[in-house]
N, C-alpha and C positions, 0 to 999 in steps of 0.2 A: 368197783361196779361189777366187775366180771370175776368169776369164778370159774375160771377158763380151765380145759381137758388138758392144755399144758402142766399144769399147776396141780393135777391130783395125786400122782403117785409117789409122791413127797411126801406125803401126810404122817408124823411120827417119827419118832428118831430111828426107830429099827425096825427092819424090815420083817421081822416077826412077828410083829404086830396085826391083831387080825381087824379088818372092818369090815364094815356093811356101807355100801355105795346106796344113795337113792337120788333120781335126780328133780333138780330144785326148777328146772325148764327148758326145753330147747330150743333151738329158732331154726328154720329150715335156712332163711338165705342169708347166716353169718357163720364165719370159719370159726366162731366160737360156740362151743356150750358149754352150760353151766350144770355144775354139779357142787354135791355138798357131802364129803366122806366123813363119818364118822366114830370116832374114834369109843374103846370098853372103857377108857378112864373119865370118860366128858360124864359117863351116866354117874358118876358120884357127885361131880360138882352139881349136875341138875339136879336131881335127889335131893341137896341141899339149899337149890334156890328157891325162894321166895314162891308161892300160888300166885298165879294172873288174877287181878279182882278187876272189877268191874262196875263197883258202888260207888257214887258222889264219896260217901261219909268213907271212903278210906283213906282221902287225903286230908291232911291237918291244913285248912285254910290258913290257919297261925303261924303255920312253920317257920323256918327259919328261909327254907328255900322251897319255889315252885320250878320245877321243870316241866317243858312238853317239848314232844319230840314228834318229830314229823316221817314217817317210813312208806315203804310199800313191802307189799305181801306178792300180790300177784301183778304184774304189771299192767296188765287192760284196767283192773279196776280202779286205781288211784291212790291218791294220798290218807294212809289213816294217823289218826295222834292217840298218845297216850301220857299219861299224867302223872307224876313222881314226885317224894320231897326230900327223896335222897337219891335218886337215881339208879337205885337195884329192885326197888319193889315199885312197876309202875301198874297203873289203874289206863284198862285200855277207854278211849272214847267213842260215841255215840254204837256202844254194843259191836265193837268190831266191824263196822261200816266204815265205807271208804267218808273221807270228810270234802274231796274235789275230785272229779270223775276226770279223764282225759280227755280231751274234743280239738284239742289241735295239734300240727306238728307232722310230721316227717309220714310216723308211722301211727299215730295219735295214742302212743303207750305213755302212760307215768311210772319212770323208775327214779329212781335216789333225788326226792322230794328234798329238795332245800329252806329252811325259812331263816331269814335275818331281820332285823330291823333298821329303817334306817333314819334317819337324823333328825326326819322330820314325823317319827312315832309309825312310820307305814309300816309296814308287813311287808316282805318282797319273797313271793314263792316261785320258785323257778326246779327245771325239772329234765330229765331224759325224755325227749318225744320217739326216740326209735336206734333200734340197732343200728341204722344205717341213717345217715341227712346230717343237713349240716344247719337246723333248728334247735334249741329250746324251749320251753313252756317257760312261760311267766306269768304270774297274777298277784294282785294285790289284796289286804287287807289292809282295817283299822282295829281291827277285833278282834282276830283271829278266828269268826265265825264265820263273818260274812265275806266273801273273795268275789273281787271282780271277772268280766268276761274273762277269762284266757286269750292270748296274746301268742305268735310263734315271734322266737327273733331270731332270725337268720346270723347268726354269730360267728359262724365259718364259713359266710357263704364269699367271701375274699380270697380264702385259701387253698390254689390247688394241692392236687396231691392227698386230701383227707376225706375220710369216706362219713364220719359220724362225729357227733360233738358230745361226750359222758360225763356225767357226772358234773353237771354244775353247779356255781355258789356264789352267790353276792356278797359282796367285803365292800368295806364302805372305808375309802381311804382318806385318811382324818391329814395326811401331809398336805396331796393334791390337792384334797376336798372334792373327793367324785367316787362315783360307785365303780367298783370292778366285779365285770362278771368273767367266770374265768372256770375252763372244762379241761380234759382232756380228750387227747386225737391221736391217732397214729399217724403217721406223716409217711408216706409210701407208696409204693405201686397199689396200684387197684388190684382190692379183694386178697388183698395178704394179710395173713396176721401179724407178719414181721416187720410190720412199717415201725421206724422210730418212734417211742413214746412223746411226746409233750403236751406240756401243763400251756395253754393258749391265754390269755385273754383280752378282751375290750372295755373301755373306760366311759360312763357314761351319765349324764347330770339328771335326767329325765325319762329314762328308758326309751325315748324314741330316737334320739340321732345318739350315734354309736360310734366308737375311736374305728381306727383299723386294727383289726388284731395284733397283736407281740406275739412273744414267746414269754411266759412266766418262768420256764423252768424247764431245760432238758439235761439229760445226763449223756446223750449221743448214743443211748441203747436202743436195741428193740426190745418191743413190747415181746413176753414169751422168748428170750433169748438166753443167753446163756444164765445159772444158775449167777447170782450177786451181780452181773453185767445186763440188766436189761432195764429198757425203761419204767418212766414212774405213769401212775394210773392214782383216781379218788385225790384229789389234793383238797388239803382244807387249811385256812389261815389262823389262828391264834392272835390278837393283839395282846404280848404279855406285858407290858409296861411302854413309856414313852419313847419309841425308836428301836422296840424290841417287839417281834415280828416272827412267828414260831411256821415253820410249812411244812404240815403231815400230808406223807403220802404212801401207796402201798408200790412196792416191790418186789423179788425176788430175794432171801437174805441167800447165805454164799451153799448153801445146803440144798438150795431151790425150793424151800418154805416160802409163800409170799408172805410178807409181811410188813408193819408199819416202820416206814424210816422220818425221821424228822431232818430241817435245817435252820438255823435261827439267822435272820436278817433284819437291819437298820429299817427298813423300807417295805412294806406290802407287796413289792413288784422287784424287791431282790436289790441288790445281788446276794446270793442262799450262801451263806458260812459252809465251815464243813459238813457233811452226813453224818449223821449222827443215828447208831440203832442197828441189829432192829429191834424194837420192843419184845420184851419177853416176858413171862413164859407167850409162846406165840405157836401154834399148830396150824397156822395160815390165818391170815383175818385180813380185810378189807374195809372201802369207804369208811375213813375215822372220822370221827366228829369232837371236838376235846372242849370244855370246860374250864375256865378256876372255880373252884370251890374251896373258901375256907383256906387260900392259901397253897393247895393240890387241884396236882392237873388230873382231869378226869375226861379218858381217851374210850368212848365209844365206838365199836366195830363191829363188820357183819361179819361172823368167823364162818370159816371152809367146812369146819368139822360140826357145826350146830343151827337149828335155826333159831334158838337162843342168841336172845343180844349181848355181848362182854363187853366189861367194862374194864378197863386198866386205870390205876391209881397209885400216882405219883410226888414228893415235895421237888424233886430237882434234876427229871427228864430223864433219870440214869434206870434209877432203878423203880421198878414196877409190880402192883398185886395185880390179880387179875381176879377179877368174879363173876358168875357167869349171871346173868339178868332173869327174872320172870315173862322177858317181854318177845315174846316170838317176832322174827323183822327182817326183812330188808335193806339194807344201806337208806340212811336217813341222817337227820342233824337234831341236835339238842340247843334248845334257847330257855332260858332263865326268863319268866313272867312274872306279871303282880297280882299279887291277890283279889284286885278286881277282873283282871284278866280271867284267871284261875276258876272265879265264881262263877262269872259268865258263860263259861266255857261246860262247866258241868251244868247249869244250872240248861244249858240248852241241850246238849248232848246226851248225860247222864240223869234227867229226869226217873 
């Protein structure tokens, strides 16, 4: 979620390297800002990706596969989507308009939009309300058009010591049989940046009565601490097969590159195998989003050095491509739709 002033002078293997800083937003009452450095090598691969289009008729309703992807751009405006059938060349929707505006919450911002589905065909969107509170956004669809009122749900509000709840996501735990929502928090004195990272969450049948929070997942670092020793931030689940259970998260790698670490676990809520990573090639990236396709893991992220979205593409989590997207974004998540989905979706948006 964060693209923190810790994290920029890393950028690149050698320090002779020249770039251009511009910054992506600031917040006056958080010890973080964000920035986005980058890098004279990134303009070839963009040079090479894909034009943004914009037309119904550039997706193949036929395809083999429908993607849509849920992001934000500027965080007061809200959640926008955009449309793909392979996941490098996507068709933004309703003409770059936000698709749900923010109205509740902490600080009533929408950042790193999440969509899932779950068991019973809903749509579950949940969302960053504010740099600082210990809320979420959540609302619901059947369509992916239409979304119910917005909802805050106090999901930290149990845990002292935490000042904000980022980067949320609903995982629908097929063991338990219950939903988990689950963010990350620094765990610390007030108004530091160096509180402990952790992955938090709470389990829940209905979205209105809620577990008491856990711990998902800590490494016992702080968030922005030492290079390869700090905590984890952006987590997101994989189901890769029956008791095989994949947790992408962003870190520091040992260079002080943040970057994407994975662990693979029996169970949704752990215990996490070893670290595994970081993904590479990697010049910083964050909030990952990952995929199967075809058999390959396909690992979306909001890289440090571009406001192009990268994709990484993998058969066996080692090794990785990396390519850079047509899709200008924000930390967001990718879901696999149907064709009727698909239709409806441009058919209201992309008239």
């Amino acid at each position: 979620m964060i693209k923190s002033i810790f994290n920029i002078a890393f950028i690149g293997c050698t320090a002779l390297m020249s770039f251009s800083a511009y910054a992506d937003h600031s917040v006056n009452d958080s010890p973080y800002a964000t920035k986005k450095v980058r890098s004279n090598k990134l303009e070839v691969l963009e040079k090479n990706a894909p034009k943004l289009k914009n037309k119904a008729d550039s997706i193949d309703l036929n395809g083999k596969h429908l993607f849509l992807f849920s992001y934000f751009n500027d965080e007061g405006k809200g959640m926008f989507y955009a449309m793909s059938n392979n996941g490098v060349s996507w068709v933004e929707l309703n003409h770059g308009q936000p698709i749900v505006t923010p109205k509740v919450g902490s600080q009533k911002l929408m950042r790193d939009p999440s969509i899932n589905k779950g068991i019973d065909g809903t749509y579950h969107l949940v969302w960053t309300t504010g740099w600082n509170g210990k809320d979420i956004g959540h609302a619901t669809s059947t369509d992916l058009v239409n979304w119910s009122e917005e909802d805050a749900i106090p999901v930290g509000k149990d845990i002292d010591n935490i000042e904000h709840c980022w980067a949320p996501e609903v995982f629908y735990n097929d063991i338990s049989r219950n939903y988990m929502i689950f963010w990350s928090s620094n765990y610390g004195p007030a108004k530091s940046p160096k509180g402990e990272g952790r992955i938090y969450y709470v389990t829940t049948q209905d979205f209105k009565a809620f577990s008491t929070p856990k711990i998902l997942f800590r490494n016992g670092f702080t968030t922005g601490g030492a290079a390869g020793n700090n905590g984890p931030i952006d987590a997101f689940i994989l189901k890769d097969a029956a008791k095989k259970y994949i947790l992408f998260y962003k870190k520091d790698d040992n260079t002080g590159v943040p970057t994407v670490f994975h662990r693979i676990g029996k169970s949704p809520i752990g215990p996490w195998g070893q670290e595994v990573g970081p993904i590479k090639p990697s010049t910083g990236d964050e909030g990952p989003s990952c995929i199967k396709i075809d058999g390959k893991y396909h690992l979306f992220t909001d890289p440090f050095e571009s406001n192009y979205m990268y994709t990484f593409v993998s058969s066996d989590l080692k090794t990785w491509e990396r390519k850079v997207t047509n899709l200008k974004m924000s930390h967001g998540t990718i879901i696999e739709i149907s064709k009727t989905e698909a239709k409806k979706l441009l058919n209201h948006f992309n008239k």
